[in-house]
C-alpha positions as CSV (number, residue, x, y, z in Angstrom):
1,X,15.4,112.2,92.8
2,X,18.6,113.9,94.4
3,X,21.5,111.9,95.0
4,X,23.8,114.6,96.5
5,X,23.5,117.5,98.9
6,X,26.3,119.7,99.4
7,X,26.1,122.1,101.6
8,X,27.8,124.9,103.5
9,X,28.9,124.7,106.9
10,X,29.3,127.9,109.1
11,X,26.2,129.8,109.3
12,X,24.3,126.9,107.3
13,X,24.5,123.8,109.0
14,X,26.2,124.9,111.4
15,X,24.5,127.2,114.0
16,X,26.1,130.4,115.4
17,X,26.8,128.7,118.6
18,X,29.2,126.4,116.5
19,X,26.8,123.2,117.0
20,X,24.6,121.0,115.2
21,X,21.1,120.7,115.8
22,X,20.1,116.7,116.9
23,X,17.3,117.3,114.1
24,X,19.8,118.0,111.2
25,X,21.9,115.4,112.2
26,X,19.1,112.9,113.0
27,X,17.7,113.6,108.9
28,X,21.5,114.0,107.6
29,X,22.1,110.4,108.8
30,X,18.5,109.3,107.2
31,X,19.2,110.6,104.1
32,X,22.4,109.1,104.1
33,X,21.2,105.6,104.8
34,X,18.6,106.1,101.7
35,X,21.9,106.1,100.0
36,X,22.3,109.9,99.4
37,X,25.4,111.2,99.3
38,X,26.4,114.4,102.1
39,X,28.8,117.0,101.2
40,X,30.4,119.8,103.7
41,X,31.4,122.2,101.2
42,X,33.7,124.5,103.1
43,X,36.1,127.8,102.4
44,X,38.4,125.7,105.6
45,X,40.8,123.0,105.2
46,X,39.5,119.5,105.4
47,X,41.8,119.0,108.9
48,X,39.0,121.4,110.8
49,X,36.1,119.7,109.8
50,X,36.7,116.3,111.6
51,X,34.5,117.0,114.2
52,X,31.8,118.3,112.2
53,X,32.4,114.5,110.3
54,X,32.0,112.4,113.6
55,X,29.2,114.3,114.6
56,X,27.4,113.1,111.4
57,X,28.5,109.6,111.4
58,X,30.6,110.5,108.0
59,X,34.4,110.3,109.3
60,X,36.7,107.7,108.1
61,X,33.5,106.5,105.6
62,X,34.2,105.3,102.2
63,X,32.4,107.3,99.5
64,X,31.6,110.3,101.3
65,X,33.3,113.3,100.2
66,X,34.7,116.8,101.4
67,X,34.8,119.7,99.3
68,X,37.1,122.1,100.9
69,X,39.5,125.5,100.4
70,X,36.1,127.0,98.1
71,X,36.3,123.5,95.9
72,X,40.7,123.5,96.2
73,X,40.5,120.2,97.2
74,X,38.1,117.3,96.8
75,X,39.0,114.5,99.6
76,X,37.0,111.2,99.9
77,X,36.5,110.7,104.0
78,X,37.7,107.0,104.2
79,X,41.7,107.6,105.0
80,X,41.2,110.8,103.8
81,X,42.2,110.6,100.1
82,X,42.9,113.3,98.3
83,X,41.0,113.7,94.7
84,X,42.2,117.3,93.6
85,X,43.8,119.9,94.5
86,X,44.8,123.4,93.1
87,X,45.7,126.4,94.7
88,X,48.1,129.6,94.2
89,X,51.4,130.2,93.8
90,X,54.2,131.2,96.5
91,X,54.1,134.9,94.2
92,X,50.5,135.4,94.3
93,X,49.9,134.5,98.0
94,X,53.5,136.9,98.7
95,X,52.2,139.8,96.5
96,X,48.6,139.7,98.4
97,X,50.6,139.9,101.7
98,X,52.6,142.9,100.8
99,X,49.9,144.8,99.2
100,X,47.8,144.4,102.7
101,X,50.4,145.2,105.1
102,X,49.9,148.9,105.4
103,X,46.7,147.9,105.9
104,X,46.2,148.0,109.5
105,X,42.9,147.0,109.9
106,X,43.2,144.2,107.6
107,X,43.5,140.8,108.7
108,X,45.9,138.8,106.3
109,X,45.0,134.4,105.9
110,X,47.8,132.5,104.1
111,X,46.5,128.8,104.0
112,X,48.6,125.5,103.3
113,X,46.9,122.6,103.3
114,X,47.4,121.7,106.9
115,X,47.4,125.3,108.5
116,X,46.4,128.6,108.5
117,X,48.8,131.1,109.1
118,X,47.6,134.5,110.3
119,X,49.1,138.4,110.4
120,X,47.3,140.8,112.9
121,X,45.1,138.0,114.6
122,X,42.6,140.2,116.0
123,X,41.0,139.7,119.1
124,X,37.3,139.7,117.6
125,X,38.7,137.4,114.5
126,X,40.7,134.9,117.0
127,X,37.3,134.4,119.1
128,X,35.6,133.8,115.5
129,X,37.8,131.3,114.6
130,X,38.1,129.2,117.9
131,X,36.9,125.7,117.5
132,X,36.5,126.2,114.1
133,X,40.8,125.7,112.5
134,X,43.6,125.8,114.1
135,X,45.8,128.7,113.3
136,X,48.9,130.4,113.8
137,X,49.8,133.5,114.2
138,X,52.7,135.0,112.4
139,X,54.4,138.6,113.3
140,X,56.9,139.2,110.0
141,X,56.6,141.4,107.2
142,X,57.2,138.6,104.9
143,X,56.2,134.8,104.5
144,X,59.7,133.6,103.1
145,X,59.3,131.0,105.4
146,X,56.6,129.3,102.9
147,X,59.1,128.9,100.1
148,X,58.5,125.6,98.3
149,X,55.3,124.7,100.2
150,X,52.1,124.3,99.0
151,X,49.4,127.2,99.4
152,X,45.9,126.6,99.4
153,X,44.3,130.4,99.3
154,X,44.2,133.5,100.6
155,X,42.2,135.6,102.7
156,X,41.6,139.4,103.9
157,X,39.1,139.8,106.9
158,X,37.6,143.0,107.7
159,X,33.6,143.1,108.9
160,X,33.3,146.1,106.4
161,X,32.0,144.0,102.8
162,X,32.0,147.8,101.1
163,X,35.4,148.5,102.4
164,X,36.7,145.1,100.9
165,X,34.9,145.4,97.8
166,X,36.9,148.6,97.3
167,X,40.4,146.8,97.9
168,X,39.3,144.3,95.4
169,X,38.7,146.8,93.1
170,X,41.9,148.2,93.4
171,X,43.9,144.6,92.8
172,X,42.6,143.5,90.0
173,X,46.1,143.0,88.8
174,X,47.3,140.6,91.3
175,X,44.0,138.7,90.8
176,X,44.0,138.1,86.8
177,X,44.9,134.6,87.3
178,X,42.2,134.3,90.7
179,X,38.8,134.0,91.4
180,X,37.9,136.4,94.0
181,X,34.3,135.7,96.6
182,X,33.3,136.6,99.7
183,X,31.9,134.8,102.5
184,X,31.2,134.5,106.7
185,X,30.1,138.6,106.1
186,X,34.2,139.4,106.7
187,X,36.2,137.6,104.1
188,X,37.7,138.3,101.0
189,X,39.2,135.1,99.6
190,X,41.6,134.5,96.9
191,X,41.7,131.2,94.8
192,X,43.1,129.8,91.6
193,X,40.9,131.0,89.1
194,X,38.5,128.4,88.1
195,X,38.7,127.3,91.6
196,X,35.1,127.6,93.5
197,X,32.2,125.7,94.8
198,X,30.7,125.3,91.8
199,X,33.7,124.0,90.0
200,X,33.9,121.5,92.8
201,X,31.1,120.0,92.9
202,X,31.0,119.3,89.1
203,X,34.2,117.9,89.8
204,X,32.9,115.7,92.3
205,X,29.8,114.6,90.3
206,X,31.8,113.9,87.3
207,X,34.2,111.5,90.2
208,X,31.3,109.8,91.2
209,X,29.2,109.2,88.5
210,X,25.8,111.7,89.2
211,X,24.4,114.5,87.0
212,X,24.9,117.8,88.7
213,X,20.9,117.8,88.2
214,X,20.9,115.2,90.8
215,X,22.3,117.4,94.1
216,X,20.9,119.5,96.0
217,X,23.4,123.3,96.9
218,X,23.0,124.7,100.1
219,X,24.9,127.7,100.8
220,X,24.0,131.2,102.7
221,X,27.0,133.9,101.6
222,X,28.8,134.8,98.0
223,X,31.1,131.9,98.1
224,X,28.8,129.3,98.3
225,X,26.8,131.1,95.2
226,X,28.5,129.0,92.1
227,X,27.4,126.1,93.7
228,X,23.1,127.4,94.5
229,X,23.8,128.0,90.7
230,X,25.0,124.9,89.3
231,X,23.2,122.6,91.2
232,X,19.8,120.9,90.6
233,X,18.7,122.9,93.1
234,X,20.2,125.6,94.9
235,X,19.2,126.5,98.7
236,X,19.5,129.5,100.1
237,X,19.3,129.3,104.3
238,X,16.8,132.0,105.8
239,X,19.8,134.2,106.9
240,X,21.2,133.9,103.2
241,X,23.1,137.5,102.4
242,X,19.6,139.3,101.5
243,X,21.4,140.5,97.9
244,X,22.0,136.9,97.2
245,X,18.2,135.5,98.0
246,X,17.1,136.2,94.3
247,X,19.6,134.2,92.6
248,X,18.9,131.0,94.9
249,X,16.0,128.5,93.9
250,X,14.3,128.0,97.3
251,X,15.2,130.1,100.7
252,X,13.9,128.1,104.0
253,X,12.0,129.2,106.4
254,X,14.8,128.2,108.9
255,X,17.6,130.2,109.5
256,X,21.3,128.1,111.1
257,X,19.8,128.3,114.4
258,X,16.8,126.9,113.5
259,X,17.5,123.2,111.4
260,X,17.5,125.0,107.8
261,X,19.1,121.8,106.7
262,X,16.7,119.0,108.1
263,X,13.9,121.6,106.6
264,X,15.3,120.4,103.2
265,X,16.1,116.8,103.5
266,X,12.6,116.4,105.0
267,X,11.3,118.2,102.0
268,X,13.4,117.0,98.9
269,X,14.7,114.0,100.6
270,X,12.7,112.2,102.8
């Protein structure tokens, strides 16, 4: 029996139009009143994803759970708690920032846990991100100004995964100490190294007391791929990165658009 699904959110729950299907929600709240427990696993801050929460009758609810920030930070819904956390250092996030300033068709994400703060907010990436976090856009050639905070991760967006690839390739000294994934088909993100998905939802399990055999990982790009791996099972959604499909244990016959996610309570769940 599973105990646990944990799933992604954009493009896998959550359709391209930025809503939920009444289906998913409708077996997300069954499942949950069998006593399962329902995890948005997300690469945003737990601040964007209240909406997402009240849509599925989980905000402010005692032992339901948020993995955010790629598995940075655990938070328990009810008054939202805060179980881990772990990100990168002032250095790191400044050194990714200089390196990808003479990049001009690089989009540059610094997060802190309560914002995301954004150099060259492109049109195309400020219309993908409405309703989704709130940002701000910054204009300097440093981030000085985020001395002595906390950062969460960072980000490079470009639509080009080749062209990113190849950037990675070449920074491989500034991330030694990071694990490096992919995700949404634009971003390069930067974490702590043992930070991901993966590591968060063994985390999680191990907080509340069930096997990792016992969840269910549903995921559709490279950052959700530690956690398809780890889990009991691991779901790919039909319009999984196609390079990805192999390493998954099941792919649906429903894409985001198309209840993917009831598909699998209905199936493993219900």
């Amino acid at each position: 029996m599973y105990r646990m699904i944990v799933t992604d959110l954009d493009e896998t729950l959550i359709s391209t139009d930025r809503t939920i299907s009444k289906r998913n929600v409708e077996a997300i709240r069954k499942a949950v009143d069998k006593g399962v427990l329902f995890v948005p696993a997300t690469g945003r801050g737990y601040n964007s994803v209240h909406d997402t929460l009240k849509t599925l009758g989980l905000y402010d609810c005692a032992g339901q759970y948020v993995i955010s920030y790629n598995g940075g930070a655990i938070t328990e819904n009810k008054d939202e708690k805060l179980h881990y956390f772990q990100g990168i250092t002032f250095e790191e996030a400044e050194a990714l920032y200089k390196y990808a300033l003479p990049f001009e068709d690089i989009c540059i994400h610094i997060y802190t846990p309560d914002q995301v703060w954004v150099y060259r907010f492109f049109p195309e990436e400020v219309e993908y991100l409405a309703s989704r976090q709130p940002c701000t856009e910054i204009f300097s050639d440093n981030i000085d100004f985020l001395k002595g905070k906390e950062i969460v991760k960072a980000i490079y967006m470009n639509t080009d995964y080749d062209y990113l690839r190849r950037i990675q390739a070449q920074i491989t000294d500034l991330t030694k100490d990071m694990d490096v994934s992919f995700s949404s088909n634009r971003y390069m993100e930067f974490n702590r190294k043992g930070v991901s998905k993966g590591a968060g939802l063994q985390r999680l399990c191990d907080l509340v007391g069930i096997d990792i055999s016992e969840t269910i990982a549903v995921g559709d790009n490279f950052n959700d791929l530690s956690m398809i791996k780890a889990a009991g099972l691991g779901v790919g959604v039909a319009n999984t990165v196609e390079s990805m499909k192999k390493e998954c244990d099941v792919i649906t016959e429903a894409d985001c658009d198309h209840d993917a996610i009831a598909e699998i309570i209905e199936k493993y769940i219900l």
